[in-house]
C-alpha positions in Angstrom: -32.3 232.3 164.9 -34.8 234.5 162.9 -34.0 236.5 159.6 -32.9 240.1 160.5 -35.7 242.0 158.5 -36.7 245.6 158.5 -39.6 246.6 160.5 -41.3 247.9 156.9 -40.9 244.7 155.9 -43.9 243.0 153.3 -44.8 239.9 152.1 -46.3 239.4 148.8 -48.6 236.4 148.1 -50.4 235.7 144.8 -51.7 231.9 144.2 -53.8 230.5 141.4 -55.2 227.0 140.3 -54.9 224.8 137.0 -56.3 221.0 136.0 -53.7 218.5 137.2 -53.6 216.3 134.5 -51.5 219.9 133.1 -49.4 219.6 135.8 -46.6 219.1 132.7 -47.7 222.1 130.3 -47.6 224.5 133.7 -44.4 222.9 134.7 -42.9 223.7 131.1 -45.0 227.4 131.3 -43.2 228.3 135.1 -39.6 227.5 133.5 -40.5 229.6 130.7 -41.4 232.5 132.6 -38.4 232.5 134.7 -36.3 233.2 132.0 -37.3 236.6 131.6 -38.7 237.1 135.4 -36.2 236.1 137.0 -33.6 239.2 135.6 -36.6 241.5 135.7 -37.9 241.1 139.4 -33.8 241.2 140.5 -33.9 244.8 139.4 -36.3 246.0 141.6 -35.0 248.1 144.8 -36.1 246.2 148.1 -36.2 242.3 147.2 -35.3 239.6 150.2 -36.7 236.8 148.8 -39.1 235.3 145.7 -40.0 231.9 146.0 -42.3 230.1 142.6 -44.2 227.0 143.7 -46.6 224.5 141.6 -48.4 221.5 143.6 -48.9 218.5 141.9 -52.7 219.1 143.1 -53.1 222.0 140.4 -52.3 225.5 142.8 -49.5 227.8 142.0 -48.1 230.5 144.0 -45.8 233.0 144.4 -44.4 234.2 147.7 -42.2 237.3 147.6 -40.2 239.2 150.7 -39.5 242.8 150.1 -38.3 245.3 152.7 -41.8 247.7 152.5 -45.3 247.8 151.3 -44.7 250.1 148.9 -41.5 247.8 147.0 -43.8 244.7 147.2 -46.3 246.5 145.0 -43.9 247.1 141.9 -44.9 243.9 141.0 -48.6 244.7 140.3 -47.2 247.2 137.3 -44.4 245.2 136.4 -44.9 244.1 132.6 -43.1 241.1 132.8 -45.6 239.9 135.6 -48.6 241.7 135.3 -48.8 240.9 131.5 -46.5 238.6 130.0 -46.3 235.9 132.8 -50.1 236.2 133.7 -50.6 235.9 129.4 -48.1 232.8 129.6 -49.6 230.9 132.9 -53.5 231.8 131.5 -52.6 230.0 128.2 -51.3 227.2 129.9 -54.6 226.7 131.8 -53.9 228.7 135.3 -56.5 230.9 136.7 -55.3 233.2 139.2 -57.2 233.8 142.7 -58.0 237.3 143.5 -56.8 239.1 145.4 -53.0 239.6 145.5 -52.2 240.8 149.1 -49.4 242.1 150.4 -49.0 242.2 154.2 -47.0 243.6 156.6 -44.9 240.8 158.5 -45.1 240.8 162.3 -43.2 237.9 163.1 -40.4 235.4 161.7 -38.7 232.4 162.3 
């Protein structure tokens, strides 16, 4: 049976890419930034879900379910991610792949 979510619900995707022979120094990176992520993305109004993902083929991502357009953009000025993770994940060797996009979900399952 499909998730109940509100019509105004968004989903927020931002991916980038690192060598993978540093799969380890992003692995260590991503647990570092969750510390402090983690607690800060939890206070914003409107969060379903956040899902972190690393492939062993060197892309990261971040997927993110809020309940409208306008709550899935808090992360763009959030300091946590918009300068301390991106500083933390660019000095491990992660480039990130413009743009982030937020879009409007239509269907679920």
């Amino acid at each position: 049976m499909p998730e109940s979510l509100p019509d105004t619900a968004y989903v927020r995707i931002s991916s980038g890419r690192f060598d993978p022979s540093e799969l380890a120094t992003v692995e260590a990176m991503n647990t570092k930034i969750s510390a402090y992520l983690i607690p800060a993305i939890q206070r914003l109004p409107g969060l379903i879900h956040f899902y972190a993902g690393l492939s062993p083929e060197g892309q990261i991502v971040n997927v993110s379910v809020w309940d409208s357009g306008d709550h899935a953009r808090q992360l763009d000025d959030l300091k946590e991610m918009a300068v301390d993770a991106r500083r933390d994940a660019e000095a491990a060797g992660v480039t990130f792949l413009p743009p982030i996009v937020n879009y409007p979900i239509t269907w679920n399952i």
